[in-house]
N, C-alpha and C positions, 0 to 999 in steps of 0.2 A: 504494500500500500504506500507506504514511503517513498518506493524508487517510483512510483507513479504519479506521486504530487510533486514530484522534484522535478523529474522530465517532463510533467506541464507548468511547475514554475521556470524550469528555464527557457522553454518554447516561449510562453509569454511576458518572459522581461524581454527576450530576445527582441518580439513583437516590439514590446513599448516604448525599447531602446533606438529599433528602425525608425518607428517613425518619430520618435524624437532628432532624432538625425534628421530626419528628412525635412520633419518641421524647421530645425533652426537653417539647413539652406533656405528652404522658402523664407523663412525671416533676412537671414542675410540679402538672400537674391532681389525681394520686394525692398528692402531698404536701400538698398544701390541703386535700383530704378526710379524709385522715391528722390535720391538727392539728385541723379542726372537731372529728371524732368524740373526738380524745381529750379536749380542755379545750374544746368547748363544750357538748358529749352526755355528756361524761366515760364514754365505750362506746370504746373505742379498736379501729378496724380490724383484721383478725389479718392481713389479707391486703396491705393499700396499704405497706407499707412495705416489706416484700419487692420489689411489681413495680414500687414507683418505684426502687429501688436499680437492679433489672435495665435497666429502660428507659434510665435512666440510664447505664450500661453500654452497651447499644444505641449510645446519644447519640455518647458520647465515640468507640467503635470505626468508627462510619459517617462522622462529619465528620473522622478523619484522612485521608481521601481528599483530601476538597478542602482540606484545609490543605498538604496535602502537592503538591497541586495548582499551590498559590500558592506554592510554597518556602517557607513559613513554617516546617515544623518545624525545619529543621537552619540555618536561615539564620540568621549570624551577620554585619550588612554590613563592620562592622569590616574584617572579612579581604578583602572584596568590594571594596573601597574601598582597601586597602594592594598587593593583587595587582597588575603588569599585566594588562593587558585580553587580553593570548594567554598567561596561566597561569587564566584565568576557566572557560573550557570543562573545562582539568585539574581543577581542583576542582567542578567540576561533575560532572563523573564519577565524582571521588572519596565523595564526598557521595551520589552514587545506589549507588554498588555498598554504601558501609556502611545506606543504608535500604532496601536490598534482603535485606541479608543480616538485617539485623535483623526485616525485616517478615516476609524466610524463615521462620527462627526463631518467628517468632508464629504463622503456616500450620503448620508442622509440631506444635509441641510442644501450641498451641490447639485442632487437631484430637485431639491424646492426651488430653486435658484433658475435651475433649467427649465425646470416649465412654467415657472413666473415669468422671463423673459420669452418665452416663445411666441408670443404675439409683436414683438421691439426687433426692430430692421436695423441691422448695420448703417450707419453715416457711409455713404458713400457707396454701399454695396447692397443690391437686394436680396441679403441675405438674412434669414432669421439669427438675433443674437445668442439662441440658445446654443447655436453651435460653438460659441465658444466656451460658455458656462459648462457647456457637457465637459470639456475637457478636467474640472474638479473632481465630479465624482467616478467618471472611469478611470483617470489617472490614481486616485486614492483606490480603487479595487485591483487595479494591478501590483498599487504597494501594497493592500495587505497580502496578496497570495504570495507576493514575494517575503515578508515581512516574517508571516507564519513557516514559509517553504526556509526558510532561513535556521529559526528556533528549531526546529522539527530535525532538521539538518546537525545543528550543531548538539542537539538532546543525545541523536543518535551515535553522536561522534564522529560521523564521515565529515567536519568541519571542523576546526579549531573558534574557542569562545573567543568575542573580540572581534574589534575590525577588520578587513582586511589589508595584507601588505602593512600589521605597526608589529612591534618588536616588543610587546605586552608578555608573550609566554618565553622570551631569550633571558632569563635570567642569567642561566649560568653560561659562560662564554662558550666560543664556542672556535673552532681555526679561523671559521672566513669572519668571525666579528673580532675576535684579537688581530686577525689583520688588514680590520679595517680600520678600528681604530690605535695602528702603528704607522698607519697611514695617514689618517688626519692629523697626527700630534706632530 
């Protein structure tokens, strides 16, 4: 059951990761079009700066999956590093249930948000504004599958506790860390 929630959380951060990519060109590419038209055609676009905001929007709500993936958002190593290694798991759960409840909170109230706007047209574009509100609350359900698929992961042990890529479980040295730091010194 485990290797089946894990292989469809990595399929769908993969997903939210794409099109986060794909979102921030579209933000880039509309923004460059944006300043050509106005200071070098001096005709300024009515529409590119509208869907670069949006995309942009898009961007940020699809790559909190894999950030959240990595434990980056709440990871503080500080605390990770001052803990013992059997209070590591407690905080670890503690840290999923407050970004659960929080990315709850963006499901629920992002969905009221979405179809409160769904009657409200983009400035510039005739497009319903809920499409960009949606990006709240699916981007928050892609973090928690990633969120859960995470704890699940690290409960079982096929993960180490902690963020990824920090140097929280290197206590005791080790060759390649004595010579890296014979290196820095």
């Amino acid at each position: 059951m485990l290797t089946v929630l894990l292989r469809l959380e990595h399929q769908l951060t993969r997903i939210a990761l794409m099109i986060a990519v794909l979102m921030l060109v579209i933000s880039v590419t509309l923004s460059f079009y944006q300043v050509l038209t106005r200071f070098l055609f001096n005709a300024p676009s009515t529409w590119t700066e509208v869907a670069s905001r949006t995309s942009m929007i898009w961007c940020v709500f699809m790559a909190a999956a894999a950030t959240f993936r990595g434990g980056y958002m709440m990871a503080v190593e500080v605390i990770y590093k001052w803990l013992p290694a059997r209070l590591l798991m407690v905080l670890e759960v503690a840290i999923v249930l407050c970004c659960l409840l929080v990315l709850g909170v963006l499901v629920h109230y992002g969905i009221q948000m979405t179809l409160r706007v769904n009657s409200q047209v983009m400035s510039g574009m005739n497009i319903s504004m809920s499409w960009a509100y949606a990006a709240i609350p699916v981007g928050a359900g892609f973090a928690m599958v990633s969120v859960v698929a995470r704890l699940a992961s690290q409960l079982s042990g096929r993960e180490k506790v902690g963020p990824e890529n920090s140097e929280v479980m290197s206590e005791e040295p080790t060759s390649s860390s004595s010579a890296r730091e014979g290196a820095s010194s």
